[in-house]
C-alpha positions in Angstrom: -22.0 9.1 3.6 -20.8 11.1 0.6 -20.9 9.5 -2.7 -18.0 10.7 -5.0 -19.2 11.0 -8.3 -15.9 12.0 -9.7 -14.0 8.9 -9.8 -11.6 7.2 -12.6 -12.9 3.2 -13.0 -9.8 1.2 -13.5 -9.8 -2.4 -14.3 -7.0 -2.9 -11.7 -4.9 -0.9 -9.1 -2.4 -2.0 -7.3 -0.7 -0.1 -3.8 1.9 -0.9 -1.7 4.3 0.4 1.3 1.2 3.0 2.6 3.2 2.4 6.2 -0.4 2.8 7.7 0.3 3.0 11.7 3.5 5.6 11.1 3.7 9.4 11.0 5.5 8.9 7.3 2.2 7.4 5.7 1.1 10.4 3.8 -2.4 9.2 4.3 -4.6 12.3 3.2 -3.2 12.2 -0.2 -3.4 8.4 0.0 -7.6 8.6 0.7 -8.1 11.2 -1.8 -6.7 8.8 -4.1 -9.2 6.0 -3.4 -12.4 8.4 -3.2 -10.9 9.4 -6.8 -9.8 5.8 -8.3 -12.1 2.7 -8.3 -11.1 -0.9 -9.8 -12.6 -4.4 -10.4 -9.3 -6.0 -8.8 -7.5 -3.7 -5.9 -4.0 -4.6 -4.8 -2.7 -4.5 -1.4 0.9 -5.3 -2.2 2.4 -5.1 1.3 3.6 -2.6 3.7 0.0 -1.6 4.3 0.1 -1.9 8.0 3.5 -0.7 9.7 3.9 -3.4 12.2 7.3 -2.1 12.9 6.1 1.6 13.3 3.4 0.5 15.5 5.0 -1.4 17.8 7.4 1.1 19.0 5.4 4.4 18.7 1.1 4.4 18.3 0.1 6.6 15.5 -3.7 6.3 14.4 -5.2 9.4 12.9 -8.6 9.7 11.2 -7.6 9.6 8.2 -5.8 5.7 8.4 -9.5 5.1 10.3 -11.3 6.1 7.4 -9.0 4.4 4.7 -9.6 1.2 6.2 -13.1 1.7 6.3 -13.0 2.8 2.6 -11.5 -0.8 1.6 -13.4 -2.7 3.6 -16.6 -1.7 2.5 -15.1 -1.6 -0.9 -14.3 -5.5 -0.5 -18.2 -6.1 0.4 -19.4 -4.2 -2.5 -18.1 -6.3 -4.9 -13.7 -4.9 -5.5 -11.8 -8.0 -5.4 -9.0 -7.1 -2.7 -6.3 -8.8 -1.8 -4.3 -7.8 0.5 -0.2 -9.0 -0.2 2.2 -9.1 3.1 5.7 -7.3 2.9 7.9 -7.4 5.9 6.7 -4.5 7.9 3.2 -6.4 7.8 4.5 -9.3 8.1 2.6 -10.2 11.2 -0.2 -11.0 8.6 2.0 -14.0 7.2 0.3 -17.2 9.2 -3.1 -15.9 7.9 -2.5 -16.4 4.5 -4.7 -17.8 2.1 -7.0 -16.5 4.4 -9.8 -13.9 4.2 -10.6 -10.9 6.1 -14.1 -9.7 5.9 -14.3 -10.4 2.1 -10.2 -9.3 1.6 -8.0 -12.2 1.0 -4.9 -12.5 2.5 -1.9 -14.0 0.6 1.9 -14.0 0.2 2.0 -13.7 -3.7 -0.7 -14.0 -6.7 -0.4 -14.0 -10.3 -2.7 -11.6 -12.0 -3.8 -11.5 -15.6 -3.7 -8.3 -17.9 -7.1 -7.7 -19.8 -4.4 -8.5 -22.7 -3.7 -11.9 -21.3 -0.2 -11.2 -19.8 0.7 -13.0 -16.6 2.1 -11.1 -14.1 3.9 -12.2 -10.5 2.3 -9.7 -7.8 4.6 -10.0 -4.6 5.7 -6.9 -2.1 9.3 -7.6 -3.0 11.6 -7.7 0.5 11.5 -12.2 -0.3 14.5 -10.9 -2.4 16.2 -7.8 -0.3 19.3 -9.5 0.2 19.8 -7.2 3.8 16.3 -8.2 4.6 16.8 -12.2 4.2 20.6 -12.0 5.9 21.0 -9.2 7.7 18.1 -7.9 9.7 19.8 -5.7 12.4 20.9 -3.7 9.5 17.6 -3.7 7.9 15.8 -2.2 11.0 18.8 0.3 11.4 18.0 1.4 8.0 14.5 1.7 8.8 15.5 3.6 11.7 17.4 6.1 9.5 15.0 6.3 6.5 12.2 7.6 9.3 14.8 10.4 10.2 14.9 11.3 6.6 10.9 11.5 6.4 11.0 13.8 9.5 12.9 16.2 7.8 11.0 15.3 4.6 8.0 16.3 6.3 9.0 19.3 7.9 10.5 20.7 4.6 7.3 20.3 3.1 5.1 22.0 6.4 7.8 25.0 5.1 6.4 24.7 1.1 2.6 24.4 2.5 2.9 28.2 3.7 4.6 29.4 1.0 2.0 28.3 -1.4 4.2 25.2 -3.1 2.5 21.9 -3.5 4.1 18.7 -1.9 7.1 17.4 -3.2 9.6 14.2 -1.9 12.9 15.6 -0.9 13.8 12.4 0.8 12.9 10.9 -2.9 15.3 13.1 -4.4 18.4 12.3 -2.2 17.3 9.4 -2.2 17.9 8.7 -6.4 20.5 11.2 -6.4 22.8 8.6 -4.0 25.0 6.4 -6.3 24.3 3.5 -3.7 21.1 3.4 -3.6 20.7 3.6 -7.3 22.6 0.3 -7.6 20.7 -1.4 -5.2 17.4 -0.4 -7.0 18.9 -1.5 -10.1 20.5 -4.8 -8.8 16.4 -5.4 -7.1 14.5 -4.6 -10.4 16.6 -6.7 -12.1 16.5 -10.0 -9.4 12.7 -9.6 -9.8 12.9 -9.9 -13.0 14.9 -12.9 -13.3 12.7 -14.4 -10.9 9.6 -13.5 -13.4 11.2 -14.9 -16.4 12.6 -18.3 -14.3 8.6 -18.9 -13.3 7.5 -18.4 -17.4 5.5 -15.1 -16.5 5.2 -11.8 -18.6 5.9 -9.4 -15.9 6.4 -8.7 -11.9 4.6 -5.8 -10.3 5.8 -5.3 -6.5 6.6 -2.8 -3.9 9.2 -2.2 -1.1 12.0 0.0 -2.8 9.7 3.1 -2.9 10.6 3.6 -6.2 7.6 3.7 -9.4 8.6 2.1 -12.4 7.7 0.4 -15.7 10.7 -0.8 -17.5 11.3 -3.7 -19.3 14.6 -5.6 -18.4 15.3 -9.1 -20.8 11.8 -9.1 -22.1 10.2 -9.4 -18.7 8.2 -5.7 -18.0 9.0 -4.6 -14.3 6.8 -3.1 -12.7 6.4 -1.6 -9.2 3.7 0.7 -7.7 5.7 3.2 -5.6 4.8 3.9 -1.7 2.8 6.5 -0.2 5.3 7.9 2.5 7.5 9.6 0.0 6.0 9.3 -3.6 2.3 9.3 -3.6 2.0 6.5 -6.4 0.0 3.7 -7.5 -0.2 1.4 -10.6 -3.3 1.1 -12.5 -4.1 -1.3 -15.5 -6.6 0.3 -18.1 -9.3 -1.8 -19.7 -7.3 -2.7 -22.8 -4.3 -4.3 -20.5 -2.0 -1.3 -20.4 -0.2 -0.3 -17.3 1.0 3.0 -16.3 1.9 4.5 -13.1 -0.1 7.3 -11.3 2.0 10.3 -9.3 -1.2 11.3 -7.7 0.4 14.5 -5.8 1.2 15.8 -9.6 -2.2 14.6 -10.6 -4.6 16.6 -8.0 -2.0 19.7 -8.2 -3.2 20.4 -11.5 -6.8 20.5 -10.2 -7.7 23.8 -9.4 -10.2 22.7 -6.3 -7.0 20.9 -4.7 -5.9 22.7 -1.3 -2.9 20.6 0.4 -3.3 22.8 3.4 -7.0 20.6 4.2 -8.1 17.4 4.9 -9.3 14.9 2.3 -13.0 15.0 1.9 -15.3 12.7 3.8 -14.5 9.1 2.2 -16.7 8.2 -0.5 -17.6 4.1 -1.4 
């Protein structure tokens, strides 16, 4: 095995809605990013595993094979994981409080910041209104947003041979739709409200597919991003600050970077 000697230590990282199991997980980028970034405390904030995806179409490529390896023996070398459900892993949810090989298994956790800010760490989709009370239209969404990533990823196949690095056009029509901008707005600020009711300092989740740090009443919102569209993660630095990583922008501006290959063998 191949030891990566080039890696950022972080004090935590936190990644969500990888949709591991679908063709829309952009799962080179996603192990490049973990042979690159190593924590004390690694965050699994749901959507990992596509239990939807999966269970109409089997998709398994080396790459998801060796990410899994990659945080599993990361989780017996001392990282603490925990892994988060959301509601396309959701078949994880009567294991929780559980542990996996050394990764536990919960519904929500509340981490604390090297600064001593208390945070709420849940996926998200407990307060997706369309999730909660209308399910049908929930998976018909699904259903359309994988369209959108087929195109998404074809677009991008067309940038690969003409020398551009990867970028989200699903992403883009995504924020540029007056609808869905509400609805990310009207999410961010539930979660926050939610923070503030429980006495916490912050919420970091997942499930929109949108990074962010903003702060909304004095609560600081924070979600990680996803890895079918974005390529993001949240990290926490040793002094307590968070920031959020665009990892496709990141490794672009490394000059031994070529999207056109496979990530290197993992690394521990």
């Amino acid at each position: 095995m191949t030891i990566n000697q080039n890696f950022r230590k972080y004090r935590s990282i936190w990644i969500s809605d990888t949709h591991l199991g679908s063709r829309g997980c952009k799962a080179e980028f996603l192990l490049d990013f973990l042979q690159h970034n190593q924590a004390d405390h690694l965050y699994l904030v749901g959507d990992i595993i596509d239990g939807w995806a999966l269970r109409k179409r089997w998709y398994w490529d080396t790459f998801h094979d060796q990410i899994l390896h990659l945080l599993f023996e990361r989780a017996q070398r001392g990282t603490q994981v925990t892994y988060v459900s959301g509601n396309h892993d959701e078949f994880l949810r009567p294991f929780i409080h559980h542990r996996v090989t050394a990764i536990s298994l919960e519904d929500e956790v509340v981490h604390t910041t090297a600064d001593g800010r208390k945070f709420l760490v849940l996926h998200g989709d407990q307060f997706d209104g369309v999730m909660q009370f209308t399910r049908w239209l929930a998976i018909l969404g699904d259903w359309i947003y994988e369209r959108l990533l087929v195109v998404n990823n074809v677009y991008n196949r067309l940038r690969r041979r003409m020398g551009y690095p990867y970028w989200s056009l699903s992403a883009y029509l995504k924020h540029k739709t007056k609808s869905a901008v509400n609805f990310i707005s009207a999410f961010e600020e539930t979660l926050a409200k939610e923070a503030k009711k429980r006495q916490l300092d912050g919420i970091i989740c997942g499930h929109i597919h949108h990074a962010e740090i903003r702060d909304i009443d004095g609560v600081l919102y924070c979600n990680d991003g996803d890895w079918v569209e974005s390529c993001t993660a949240l990290v926490e630095e040793w002094d307590g600050s968070l920031q959020v990583v665009r990892w496709v922008e990141a490794r672009s501006r490394s000059a031994d970077f070529d999207y056109a290959q496979p990530a290197p063998q993992f690394a521990p």
